[in-house]
DRENSEVO-279878 format. One line per 5 residues: number of its first residue (from 0); their letters; for each residue z, x, y of N, C-alpha, C. Coordinates in Angstrom, 2 decimals. Layout:
<bators>
NUM> a> Z:X:Y:Z:X:Y:Z:X:Y | ...
</bators>
This chain:
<bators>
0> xxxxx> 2.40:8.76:9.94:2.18:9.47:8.68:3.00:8.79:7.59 | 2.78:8.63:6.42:3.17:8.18:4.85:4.40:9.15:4.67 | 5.32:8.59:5.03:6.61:9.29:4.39:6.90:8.21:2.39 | 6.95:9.08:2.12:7.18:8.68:0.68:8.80:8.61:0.33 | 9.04:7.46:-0.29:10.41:7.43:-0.68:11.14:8.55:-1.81
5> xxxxx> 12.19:8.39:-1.91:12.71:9.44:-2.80:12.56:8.93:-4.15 | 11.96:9.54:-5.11:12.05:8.81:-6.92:13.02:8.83:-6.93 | 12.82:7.63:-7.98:14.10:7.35:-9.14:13.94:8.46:-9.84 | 15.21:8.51:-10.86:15.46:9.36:-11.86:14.21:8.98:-12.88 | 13.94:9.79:-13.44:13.19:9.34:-14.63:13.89:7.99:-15.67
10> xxxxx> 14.99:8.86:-16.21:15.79:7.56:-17.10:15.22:5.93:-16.42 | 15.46:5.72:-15.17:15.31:4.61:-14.15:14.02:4.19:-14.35 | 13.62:5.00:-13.77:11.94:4.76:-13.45:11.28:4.58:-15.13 | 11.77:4.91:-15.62:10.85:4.41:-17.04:11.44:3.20:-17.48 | 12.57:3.03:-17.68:13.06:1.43:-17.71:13.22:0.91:-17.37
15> xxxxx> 12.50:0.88:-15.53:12.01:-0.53:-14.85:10.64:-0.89:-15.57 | 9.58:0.84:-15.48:7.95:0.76:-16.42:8.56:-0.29:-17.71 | 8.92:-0.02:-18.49:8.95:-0.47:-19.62:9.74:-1.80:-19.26 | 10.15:-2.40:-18.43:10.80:-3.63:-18.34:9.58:-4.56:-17.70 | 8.58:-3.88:-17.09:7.62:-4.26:-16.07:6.63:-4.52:-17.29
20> xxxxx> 6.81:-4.18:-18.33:5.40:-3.91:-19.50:5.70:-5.43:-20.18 | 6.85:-4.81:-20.71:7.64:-6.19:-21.35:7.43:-7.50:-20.46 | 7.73:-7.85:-19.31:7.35:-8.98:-18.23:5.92:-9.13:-18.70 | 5.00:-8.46:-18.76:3.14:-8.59:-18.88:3.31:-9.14:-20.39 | 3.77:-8.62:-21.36:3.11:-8.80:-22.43:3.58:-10.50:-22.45
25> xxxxx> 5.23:-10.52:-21.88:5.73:-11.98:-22.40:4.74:-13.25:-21.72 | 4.57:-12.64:-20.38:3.64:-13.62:-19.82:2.39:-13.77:-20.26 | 1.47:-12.99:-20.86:0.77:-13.00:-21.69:0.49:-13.97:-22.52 | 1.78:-13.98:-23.67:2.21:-14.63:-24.93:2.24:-16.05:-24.39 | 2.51:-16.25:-23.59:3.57:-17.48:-22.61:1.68:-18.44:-22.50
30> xxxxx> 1.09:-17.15:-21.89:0.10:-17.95:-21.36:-1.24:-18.13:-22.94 | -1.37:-17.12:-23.63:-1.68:-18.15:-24.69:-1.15:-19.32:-25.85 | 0.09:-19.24:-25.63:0.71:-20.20:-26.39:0.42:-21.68:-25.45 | 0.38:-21.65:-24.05:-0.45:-22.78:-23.10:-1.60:-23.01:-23.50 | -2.51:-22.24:-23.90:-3.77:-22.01:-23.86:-4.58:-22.89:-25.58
35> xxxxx> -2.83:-22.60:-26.55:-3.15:-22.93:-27.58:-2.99:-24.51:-27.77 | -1.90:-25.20:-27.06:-1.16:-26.80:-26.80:-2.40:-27.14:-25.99 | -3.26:-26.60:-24.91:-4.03:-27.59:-24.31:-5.56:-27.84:-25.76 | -5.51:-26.93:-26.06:-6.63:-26.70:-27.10:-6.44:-27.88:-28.40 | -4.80:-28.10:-28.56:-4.21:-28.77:-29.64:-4.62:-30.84:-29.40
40> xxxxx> -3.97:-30.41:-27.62:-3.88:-31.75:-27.19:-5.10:-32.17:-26.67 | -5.91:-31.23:-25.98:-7.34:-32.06:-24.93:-6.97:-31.56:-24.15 | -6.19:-30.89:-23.89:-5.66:-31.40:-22.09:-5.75:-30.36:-21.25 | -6.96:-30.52:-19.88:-7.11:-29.21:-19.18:-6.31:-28.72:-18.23 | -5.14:-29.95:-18.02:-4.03:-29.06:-17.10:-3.63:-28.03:-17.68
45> xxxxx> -3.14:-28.06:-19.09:-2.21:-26.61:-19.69:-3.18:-25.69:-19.80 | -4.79:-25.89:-19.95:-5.42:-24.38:-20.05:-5.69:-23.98:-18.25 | -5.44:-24.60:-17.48:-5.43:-23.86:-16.27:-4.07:-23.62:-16.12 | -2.83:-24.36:-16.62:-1.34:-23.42:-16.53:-1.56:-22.30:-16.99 | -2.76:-22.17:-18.31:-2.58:-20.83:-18.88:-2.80:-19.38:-18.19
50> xxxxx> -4.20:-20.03:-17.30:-4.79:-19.15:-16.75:-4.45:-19.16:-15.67 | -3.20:-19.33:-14.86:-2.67:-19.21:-13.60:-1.66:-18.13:-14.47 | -0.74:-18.11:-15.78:0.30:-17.31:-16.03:-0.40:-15.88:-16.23 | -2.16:-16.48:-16.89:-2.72:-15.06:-17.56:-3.04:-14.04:-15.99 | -3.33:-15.34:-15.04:-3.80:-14.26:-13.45:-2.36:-13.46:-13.07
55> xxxxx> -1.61:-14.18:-13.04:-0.19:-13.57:-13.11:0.47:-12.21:-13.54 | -0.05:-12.47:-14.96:0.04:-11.10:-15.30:-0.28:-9.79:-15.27 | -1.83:-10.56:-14.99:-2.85:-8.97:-14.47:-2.36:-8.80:-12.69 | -1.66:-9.54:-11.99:-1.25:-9.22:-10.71:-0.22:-7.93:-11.11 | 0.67:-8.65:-12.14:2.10:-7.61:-11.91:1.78:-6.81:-12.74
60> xxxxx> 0.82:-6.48:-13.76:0.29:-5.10:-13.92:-0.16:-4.01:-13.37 | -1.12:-5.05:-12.61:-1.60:-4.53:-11.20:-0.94:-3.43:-10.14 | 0.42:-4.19:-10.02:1.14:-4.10:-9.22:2.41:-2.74:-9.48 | 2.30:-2.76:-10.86:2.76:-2.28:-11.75:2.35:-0.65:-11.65 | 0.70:-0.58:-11.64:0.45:0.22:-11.90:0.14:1.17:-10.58
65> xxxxx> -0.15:0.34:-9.68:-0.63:1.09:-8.17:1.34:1.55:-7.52 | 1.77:0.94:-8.51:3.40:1.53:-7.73:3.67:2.62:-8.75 | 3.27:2.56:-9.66:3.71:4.16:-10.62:3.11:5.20:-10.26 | 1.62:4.92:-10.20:1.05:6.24:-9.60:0.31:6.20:-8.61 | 1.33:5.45:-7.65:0.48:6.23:-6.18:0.76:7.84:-6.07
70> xxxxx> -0.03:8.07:-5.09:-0.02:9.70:-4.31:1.60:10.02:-3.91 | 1.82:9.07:-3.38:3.27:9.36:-2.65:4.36:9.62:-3.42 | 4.32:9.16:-4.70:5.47:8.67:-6.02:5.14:9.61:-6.78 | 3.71:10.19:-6.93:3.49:11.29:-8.19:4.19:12.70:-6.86 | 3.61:12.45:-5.83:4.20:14.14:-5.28:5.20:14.19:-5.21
75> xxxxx> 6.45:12.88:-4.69:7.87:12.80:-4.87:8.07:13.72:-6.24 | 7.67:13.14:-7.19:8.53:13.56:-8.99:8.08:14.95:-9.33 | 6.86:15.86:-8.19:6.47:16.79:-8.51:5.45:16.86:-9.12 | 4.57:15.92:-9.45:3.71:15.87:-10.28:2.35:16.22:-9.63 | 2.32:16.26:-8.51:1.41:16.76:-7.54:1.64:17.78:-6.66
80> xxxxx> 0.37:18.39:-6.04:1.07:19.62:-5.07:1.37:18.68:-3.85 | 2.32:19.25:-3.08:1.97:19.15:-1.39:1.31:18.71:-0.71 | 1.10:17.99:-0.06:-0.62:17.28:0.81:-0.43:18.66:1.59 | -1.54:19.41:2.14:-1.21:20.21:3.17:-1.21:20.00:4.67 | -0.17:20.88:5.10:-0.13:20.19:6.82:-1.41:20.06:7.05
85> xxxxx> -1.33:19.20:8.29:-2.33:18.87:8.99:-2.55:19.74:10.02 | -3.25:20.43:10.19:-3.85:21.35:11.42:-4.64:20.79:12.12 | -3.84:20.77:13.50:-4.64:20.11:15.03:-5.58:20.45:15.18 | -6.40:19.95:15.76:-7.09:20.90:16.66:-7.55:20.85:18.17 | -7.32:22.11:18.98:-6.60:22.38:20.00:-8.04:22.08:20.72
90> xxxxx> -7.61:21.30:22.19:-8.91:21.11:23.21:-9.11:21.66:24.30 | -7.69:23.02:24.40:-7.52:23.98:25.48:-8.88:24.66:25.86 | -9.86:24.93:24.79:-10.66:25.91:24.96:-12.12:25.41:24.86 | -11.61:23.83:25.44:-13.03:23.37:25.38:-13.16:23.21:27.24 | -14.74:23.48:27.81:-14.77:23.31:29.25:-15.39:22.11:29.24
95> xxxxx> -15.25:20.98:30.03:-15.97:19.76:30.30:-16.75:19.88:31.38 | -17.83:19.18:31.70:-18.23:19.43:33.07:-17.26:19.12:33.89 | -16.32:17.91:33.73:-15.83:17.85:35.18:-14.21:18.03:35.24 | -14.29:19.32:34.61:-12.92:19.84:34.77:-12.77:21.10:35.76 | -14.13:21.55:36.24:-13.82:22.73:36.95:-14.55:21.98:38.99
100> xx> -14.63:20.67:38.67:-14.99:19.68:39.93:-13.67:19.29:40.51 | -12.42:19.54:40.09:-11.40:18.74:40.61:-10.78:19.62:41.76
</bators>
């Protein structure tokens, strides 16, 4: 079963978010300012540097975002109810044929 870790504090947890935002936008910037020198010079190595920094970024957004609001992290902070227990279910009261052969 998914045991979920304990949240950060809010204070925390929003200024890793916002440090994690800041990382996207710079890489971003990073990768059209590549995008703008290969455009300047000819040159198609720097527009595929660009677009390796621009894949980059949409990873750790990505990454970014499936770690803020998973299931496990929103019910930690309360933001969700409870998953509810799981109720078995019991095979005492089932007869097989060849359980009353033995």
């Amino acid at each position: 079963m998914f045991t979920a870790l304990p949240a950060l504090p809010p204070p925390a947890s929003t200024a890793i978010a916002l440090g994690m935002v800041a990382g996207v936008v710079a890489l971003v910037a990073w990768a059209l300012q590549l995008m703008q020198a290969a455009n300047d010079r000819r040159e198609f190595s720097l527009m595929l540097a660009g677009c390796m920094v621009c894949s980059a970024a949409v990873g750790l957004a990505t990454v970014m975002v499936l770690t803020f609001t998973s299931p496990g992290r929103l019910e930690a902070r309360g933001l969700l109810p409870p998953a509810p227990a799981e109720s078995g279910v019991s095979l005492d009261s089932i007869v097989l044929p060849w359980d009353g052969q033995l």
